[in-house]
BALO-572866 format. One record per atom (N, C-alpha, C): x, y, z. Coordinates in steps of 0.05 Angstrom, whole numbers, plus 5000, padded with zeros to 4 digits. Layout:
N
XYZ;...
***
This chain:
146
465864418830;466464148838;466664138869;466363948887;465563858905;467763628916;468963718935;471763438948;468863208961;468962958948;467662878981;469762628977;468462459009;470062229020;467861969021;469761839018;467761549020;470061389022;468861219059;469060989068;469860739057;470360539057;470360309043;470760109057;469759799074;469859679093;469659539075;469759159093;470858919085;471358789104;469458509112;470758299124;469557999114;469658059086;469957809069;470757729056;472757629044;474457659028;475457899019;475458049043;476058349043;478458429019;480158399015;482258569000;480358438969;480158248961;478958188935;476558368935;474758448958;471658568948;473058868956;475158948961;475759228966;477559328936;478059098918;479659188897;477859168872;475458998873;473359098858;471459338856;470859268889;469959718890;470859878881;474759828885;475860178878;476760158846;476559828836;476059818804;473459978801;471059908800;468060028788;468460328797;469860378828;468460698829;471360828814;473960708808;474860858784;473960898754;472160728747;470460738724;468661058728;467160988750;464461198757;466961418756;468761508779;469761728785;472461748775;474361808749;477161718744;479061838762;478662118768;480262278789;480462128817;479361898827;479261848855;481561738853;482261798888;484461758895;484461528916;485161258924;485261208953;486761148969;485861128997;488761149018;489560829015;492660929027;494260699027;496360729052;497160519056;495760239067;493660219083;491359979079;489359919093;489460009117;486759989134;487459919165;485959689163;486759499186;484359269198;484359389220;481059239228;480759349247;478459179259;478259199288;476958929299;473559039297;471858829292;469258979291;467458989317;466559269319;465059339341;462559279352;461359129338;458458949344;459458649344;458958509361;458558179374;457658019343;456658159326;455057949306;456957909282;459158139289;461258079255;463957869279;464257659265;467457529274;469557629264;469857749241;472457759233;473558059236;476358129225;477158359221;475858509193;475658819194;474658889173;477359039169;478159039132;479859209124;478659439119;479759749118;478259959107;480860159094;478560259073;480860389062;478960719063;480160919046;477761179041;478661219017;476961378997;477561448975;475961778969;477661918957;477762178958;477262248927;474662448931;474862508900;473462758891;473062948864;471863108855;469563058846;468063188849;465163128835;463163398833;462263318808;459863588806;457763398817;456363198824;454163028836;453263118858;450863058859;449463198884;449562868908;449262918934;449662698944;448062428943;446162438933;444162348918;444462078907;446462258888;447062218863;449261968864;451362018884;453561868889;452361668910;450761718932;449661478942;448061188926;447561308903;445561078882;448560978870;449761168871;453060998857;453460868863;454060938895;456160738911;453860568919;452160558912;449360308929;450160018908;449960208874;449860048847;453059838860;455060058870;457959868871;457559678883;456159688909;455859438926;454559258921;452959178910;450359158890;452258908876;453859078859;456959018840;457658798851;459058858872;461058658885;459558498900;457258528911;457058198920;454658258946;453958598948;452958538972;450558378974;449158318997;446158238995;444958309023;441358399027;441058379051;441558309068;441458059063;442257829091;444757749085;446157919079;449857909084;449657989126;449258239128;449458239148;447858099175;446257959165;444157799195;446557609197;448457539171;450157339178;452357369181;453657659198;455957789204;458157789184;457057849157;458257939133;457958129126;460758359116;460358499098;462358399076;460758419054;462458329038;462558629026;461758809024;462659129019;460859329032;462859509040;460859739051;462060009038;460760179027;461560549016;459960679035;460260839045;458861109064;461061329046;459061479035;459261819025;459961879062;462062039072;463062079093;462062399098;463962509085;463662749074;463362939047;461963069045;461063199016;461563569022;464363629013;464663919017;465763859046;464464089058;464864159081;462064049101;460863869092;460163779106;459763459117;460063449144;460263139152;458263069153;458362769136;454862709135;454562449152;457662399160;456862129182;458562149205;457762329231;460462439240;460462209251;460361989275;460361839277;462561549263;462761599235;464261499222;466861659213;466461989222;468862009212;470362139227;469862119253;471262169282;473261859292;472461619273;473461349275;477161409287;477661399292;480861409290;481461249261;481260969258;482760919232;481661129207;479861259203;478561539184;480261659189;480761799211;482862009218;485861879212;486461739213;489661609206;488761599171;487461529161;487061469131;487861739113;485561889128;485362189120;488562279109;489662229141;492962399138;494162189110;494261979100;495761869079;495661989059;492762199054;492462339028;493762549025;494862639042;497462829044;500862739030;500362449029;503062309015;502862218994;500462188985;500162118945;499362268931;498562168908;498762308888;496562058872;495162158861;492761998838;494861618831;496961618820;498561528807;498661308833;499961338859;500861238874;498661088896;496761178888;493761058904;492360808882;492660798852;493160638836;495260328837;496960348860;497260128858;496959858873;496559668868;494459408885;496659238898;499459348908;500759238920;498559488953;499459198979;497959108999;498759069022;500359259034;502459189059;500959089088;498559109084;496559099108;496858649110;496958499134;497158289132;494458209124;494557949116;491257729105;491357549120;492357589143;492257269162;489657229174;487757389177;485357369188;483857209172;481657029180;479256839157;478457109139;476957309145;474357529142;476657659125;479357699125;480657809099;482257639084;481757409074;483857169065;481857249038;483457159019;482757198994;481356878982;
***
């Protein structure tokens, strides 16, 4: 079995399309774990307006990376994504496979500082305690209002 990480972004009705993801990929994966509390975080390209929430989710897998990218493609797929979500500075979901093992497959994404703060939360739960959909992170922003 195989630790990997995967990303999870949101600046559209972000907390509602971030609690359907980590519904479906607990279906796909039951062992995953994810971090808690959110970060927001302001977006780095001129074309998104709002804040994006992000969470990471941590899990076992015998899957080859492959394998979990058609997953997490199917999740987004799921929840709402579409091409031209982004020409129109939407994400309504994003998954990036981060890391698989020991290897970084998006360093770029996972040199982020909020990755690195997320990371350390998985040091304080436990399967049980990443399970619950209470939300300390604020929704005052449009891009995360429910």
């Amino acid at each position: 079995m195989i630790t990997i990480l995967l990303s999870i972004g949101s600046n559209t009705f972000a907390k509602t399309n971030i609690d359907k993801a980590k519904r479906m990929l607990t279906r796909q994966f039951p062992n995953i774990v994810f971090s808690d509390p959110p970060i927001l975080t302001e977006p780095e390209d001129d074309k998104y307006s709002y804040l994006f929430r992000n969470i990471l989710a941590k899990v076992e897998t015998g899957m080859l990376p492959d394998q979990i990218i058609e997953k997490i493609k199917q999740t987004e797929r799921a929840v709402g994504r579409t091409p031209k979500d982004k020409y129109l500075g939407k994400v309504v979901i994003d998954i990036d496979l981060i890391k698989y093992g020991d290897d970084i497959l998006r360093p770029l994404d996972y040199e982020r500082e909020y990755v690195q703060q997320l990371i350390g939360t998985f040091d304080t739960l436990s399967p049980s305690d990443s399970d619950s959909a209470s939300d300390s992170a604020s929704d005052s922003e449009p891009g995360t209002d429910d």
